[in-house]
N, C-alpha and C positions, 0 to 999 in steps of 0.2 A: 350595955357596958361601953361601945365603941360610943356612943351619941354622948353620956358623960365624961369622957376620956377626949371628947372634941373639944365639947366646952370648958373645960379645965384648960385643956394645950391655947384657947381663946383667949382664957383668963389670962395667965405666964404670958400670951405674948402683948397684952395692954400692958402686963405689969412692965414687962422689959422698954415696953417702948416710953411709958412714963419716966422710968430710971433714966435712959437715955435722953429724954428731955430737961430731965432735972440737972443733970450731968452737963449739956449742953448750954444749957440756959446759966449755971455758975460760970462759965467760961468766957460765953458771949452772950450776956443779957440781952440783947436785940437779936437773938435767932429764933429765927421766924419755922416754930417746928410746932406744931399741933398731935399731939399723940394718940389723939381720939382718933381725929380727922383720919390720918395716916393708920390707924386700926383699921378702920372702916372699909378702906380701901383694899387695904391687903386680907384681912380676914372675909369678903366677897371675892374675892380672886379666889381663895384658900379655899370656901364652900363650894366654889362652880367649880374648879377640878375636883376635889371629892367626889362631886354629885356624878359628875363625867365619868370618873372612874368607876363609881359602884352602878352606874344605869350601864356603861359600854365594855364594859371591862369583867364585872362580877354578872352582869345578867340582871340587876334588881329593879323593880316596874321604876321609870320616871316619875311616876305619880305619889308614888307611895317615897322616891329617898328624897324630894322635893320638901314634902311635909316634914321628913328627919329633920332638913338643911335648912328650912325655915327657923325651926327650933335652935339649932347647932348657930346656927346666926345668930337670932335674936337675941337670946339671952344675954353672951358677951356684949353687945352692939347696944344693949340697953345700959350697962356699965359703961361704955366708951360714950356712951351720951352723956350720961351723968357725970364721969370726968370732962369733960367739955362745958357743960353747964360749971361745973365746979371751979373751973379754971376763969369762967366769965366772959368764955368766948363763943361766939356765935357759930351754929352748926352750917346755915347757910350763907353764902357772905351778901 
């Protein structure tokens, strides 16, 4: 239940950061905000303290909440790819 409850909170936070792009971008058409990009970033920040906390904190094998956080990553990170494709901009510059 916690591992679908990541990825959901993953979801909400691509969606907020698109709104926020979208928001931005009617204001200053030339702001140079990537929402994928800027997902990516923070939701790998957002998995490595999880994974910190449940190996250092909760006791649980590194090995095993590593494989969780790949998963808890991935999924969202394959949407923040596909907005990125979608938008027509290049994931590596």
């Amino acid at each position: 239940m916690r591992t679908v409850l990541a990825i959901l909170i993953g979801f909400f936070l691509l969606a907020d950061l698109t709104i926020i792009s979208v928001i931005f971008k009617r204001v200053q058409p030339r702001f140079p905000f990537n929402p994928g990009m800027v997902f990516l970033v923070l939701w790998a920040a957002a998995c490595a303290v999880d994974w910190w906390f449940g190996v250092y904190k909760k006791g649980y094998s590194p090995i095993v909440e590593l494989l969780i956080h790949v998963i808890i990553y991935a999924i969202p990170a394959a949407a923040a790819v596909f907005v990125i494709k979608k938008k027509g901009e290049r994931i590596l510059p």
